[in-house]
C-alpha positions in Angstrom: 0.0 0.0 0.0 2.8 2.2 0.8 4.6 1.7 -2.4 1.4 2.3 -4.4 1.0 6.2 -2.6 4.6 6.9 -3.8 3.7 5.6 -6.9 1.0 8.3 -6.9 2.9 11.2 -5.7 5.9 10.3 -8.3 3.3 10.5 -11.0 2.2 13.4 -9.6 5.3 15.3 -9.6 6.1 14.3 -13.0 2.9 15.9 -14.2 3.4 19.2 -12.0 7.3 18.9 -13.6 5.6 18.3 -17.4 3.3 20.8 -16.9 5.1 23.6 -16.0 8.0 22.9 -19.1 5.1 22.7 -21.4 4.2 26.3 -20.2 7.6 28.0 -20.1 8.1 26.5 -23.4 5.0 28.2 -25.0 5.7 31.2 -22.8 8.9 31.2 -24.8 7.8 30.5 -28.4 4.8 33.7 -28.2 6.6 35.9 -30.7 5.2 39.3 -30.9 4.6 40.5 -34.4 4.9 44.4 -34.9 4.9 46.4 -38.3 6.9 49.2 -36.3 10.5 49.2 -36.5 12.5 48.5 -33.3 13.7 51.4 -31.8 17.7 51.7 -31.7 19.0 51.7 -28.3 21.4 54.8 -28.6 19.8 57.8 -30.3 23.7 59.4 -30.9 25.4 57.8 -33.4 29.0 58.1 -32.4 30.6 57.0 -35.0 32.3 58.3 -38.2 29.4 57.3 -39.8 27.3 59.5 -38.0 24.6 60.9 -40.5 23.0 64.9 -40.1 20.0 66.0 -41.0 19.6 70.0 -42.1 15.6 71.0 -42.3 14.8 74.5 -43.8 10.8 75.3 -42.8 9.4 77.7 -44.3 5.6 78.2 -46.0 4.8 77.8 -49.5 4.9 81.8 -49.8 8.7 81.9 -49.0 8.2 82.8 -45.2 11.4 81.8 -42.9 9.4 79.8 -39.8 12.4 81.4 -37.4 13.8 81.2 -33.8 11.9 78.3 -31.9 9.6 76.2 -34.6 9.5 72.5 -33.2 10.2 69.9 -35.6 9.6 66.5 -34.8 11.4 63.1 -35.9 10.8 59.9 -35.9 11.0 56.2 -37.3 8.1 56.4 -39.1 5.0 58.1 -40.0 3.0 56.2 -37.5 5.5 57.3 -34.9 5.0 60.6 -35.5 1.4 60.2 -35.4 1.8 58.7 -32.2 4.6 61.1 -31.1 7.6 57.9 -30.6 10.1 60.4 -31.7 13.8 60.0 -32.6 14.1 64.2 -31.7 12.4 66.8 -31.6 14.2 70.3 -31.9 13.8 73.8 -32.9 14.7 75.8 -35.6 17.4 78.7 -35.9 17.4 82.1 -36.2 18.0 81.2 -40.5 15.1 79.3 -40.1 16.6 75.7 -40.0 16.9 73.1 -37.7 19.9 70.3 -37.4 19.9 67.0 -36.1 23.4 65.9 -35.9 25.0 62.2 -35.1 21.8 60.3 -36.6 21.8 56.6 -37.5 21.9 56.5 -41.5 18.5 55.4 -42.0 15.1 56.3 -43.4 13.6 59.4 -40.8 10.3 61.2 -40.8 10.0 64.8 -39.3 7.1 66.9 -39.4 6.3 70.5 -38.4 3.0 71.8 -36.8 3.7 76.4 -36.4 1.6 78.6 -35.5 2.5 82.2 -37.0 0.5 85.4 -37.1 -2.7 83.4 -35.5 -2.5 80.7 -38.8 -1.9 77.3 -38.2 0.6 75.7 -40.6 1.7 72.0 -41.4 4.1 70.2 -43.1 6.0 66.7 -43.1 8.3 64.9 -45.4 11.5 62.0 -45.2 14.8 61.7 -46.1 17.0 58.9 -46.3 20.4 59.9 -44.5 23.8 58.6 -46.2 26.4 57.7 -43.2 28.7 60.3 -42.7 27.2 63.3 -45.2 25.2 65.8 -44.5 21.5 66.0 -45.8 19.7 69.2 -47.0 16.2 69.8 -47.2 13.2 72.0 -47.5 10.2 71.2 -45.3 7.1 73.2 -47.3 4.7 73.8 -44.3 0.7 75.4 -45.4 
């Protein structure tokens, strides 16, 4: 009688033991799927291979947005939506903005200004080279 309890409790413990590798190993094999892409850990990019980025806003009647228009950048357009940004900084007295020591990758920016009560808006890529320097022109209306 006493062997046939231990008999019991061994099976028992096996199943407890089964059970709970069955569980880490789904546990481990959920995989989750995501269309954004994963963030980099370091914003900087340190290296000689740094990229920058050079953003002149201005509207589509040839007005300078100067001295503290936020642009925004991000990953992708959906991270901008959902404001995951990258950076966000201000423009210059000349009416750009630079974001230096960027990974050389595909970035969105955008630009939401208000200027003499009007609301203006404006977005656009670029695809950064490693270590150049891109130029562009960010059209806000």
């Amino acid at each position: 009688m006493k062997h046939q309890v231990h008999k019991r409790k061994l099976h028992s413990v096996h199943l407890t033991v089964y059970g709970i590798t069955f569980f880490c190993l789904f546990l481990l094999s959920c995989v989750k799927y995501s269309t954004e892409p994963l963030p980099i850990p370091v914003w900087e990019d340190n290296s000689a291979d740094s990229a920058r980025l050079n953003i002149l806003v201005k509207t589509a009647q040839g007005l300078l947005l100067t001295a503290g228009t936020s642009v925004k950048l991000a990953l992708s357009q959906d991270s901008l939506t959902k404001s995951l940004l990258v950076r966000l900084s201000s423009t210059n007295a000349a009416g750009v903005v630079i974001f230096r020591k960027l990974y050389p990758r595909k970035l969105y920016y955008n630009c939401i200004a208000i200027t003499n009560d009007q609301t203006f808006y404006g977005s656009g890529w670029a695809r950064l080279s490693p270590g150049l320097t891109t130029d562009t022109t960010l059209i806000v209306h």
